[in-house]
N, C-alpha and C positions, 0 to 999 in steps of 0.2 A: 218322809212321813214317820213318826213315832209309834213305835210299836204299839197296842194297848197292852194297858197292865193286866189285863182279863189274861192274856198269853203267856202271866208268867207264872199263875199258880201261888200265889202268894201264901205264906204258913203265917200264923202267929209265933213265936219264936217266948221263948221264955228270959227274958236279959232286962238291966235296968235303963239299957238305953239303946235296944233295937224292939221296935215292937214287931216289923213281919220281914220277910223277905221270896224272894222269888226268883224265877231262875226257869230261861228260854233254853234246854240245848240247843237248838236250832243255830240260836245266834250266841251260844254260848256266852249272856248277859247274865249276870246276878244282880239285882235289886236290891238295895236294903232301904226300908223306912226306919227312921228313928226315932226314938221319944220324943222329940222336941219336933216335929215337924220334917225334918227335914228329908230328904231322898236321895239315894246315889244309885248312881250307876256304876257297875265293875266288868270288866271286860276280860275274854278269854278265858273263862272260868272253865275248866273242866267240869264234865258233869260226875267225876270221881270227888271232887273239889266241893264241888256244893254239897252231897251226899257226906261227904265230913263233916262237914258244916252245921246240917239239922245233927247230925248222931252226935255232938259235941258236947261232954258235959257243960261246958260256958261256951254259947255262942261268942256270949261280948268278946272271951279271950282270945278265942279263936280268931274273930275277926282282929282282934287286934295285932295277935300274932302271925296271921297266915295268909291273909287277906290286903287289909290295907297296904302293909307294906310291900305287898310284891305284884299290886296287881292295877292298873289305870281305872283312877274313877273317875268320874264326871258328877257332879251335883245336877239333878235335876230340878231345871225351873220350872216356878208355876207357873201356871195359864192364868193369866187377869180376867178378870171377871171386873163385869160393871156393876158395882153396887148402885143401889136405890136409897135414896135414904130418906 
């Protein structure tokens, strides 16, 4: 079962191409949404780690630097919905 995203707390984030992000200790997950739609998942995230993260003068940087590369993500897929048309 998929965690909800209500559980993660999600911020607005200031970046040109993350709009929010979120973050479970629990299951030590970080979430990122991104400007264009899309979602990830990040694993093992410390919660020293995310707390970096918002305090960072560029988010984008950071994640570009500290994040993607050292840490497993998953892209989250959407749920289909049946359109009407």
């Amino acid at each position: 079962m998929m965690t909800e995203e209500k559980d993660f707390g999600f911020k607005d984030v200031t970046s040109s191409f993350i709009s929010q992000v979120g973050y479970n200790e629990e299951m030590r997950e970080l979430r990122v949404n991104f400007s264009n739609g899309t979602k990830w998942r990040y694993f093992d995230i410390a919660p020293e780690k995310y707390i970096s993260f918002l305090l960072a003068e560029s988010q984008g940087k950071f994640f570009i630097h500290r994040i993607k590369p050292n840490y497993t993500g998953r892209k989250i897929k959407e749920e289909k919905t049946d359109e009407v048309a």
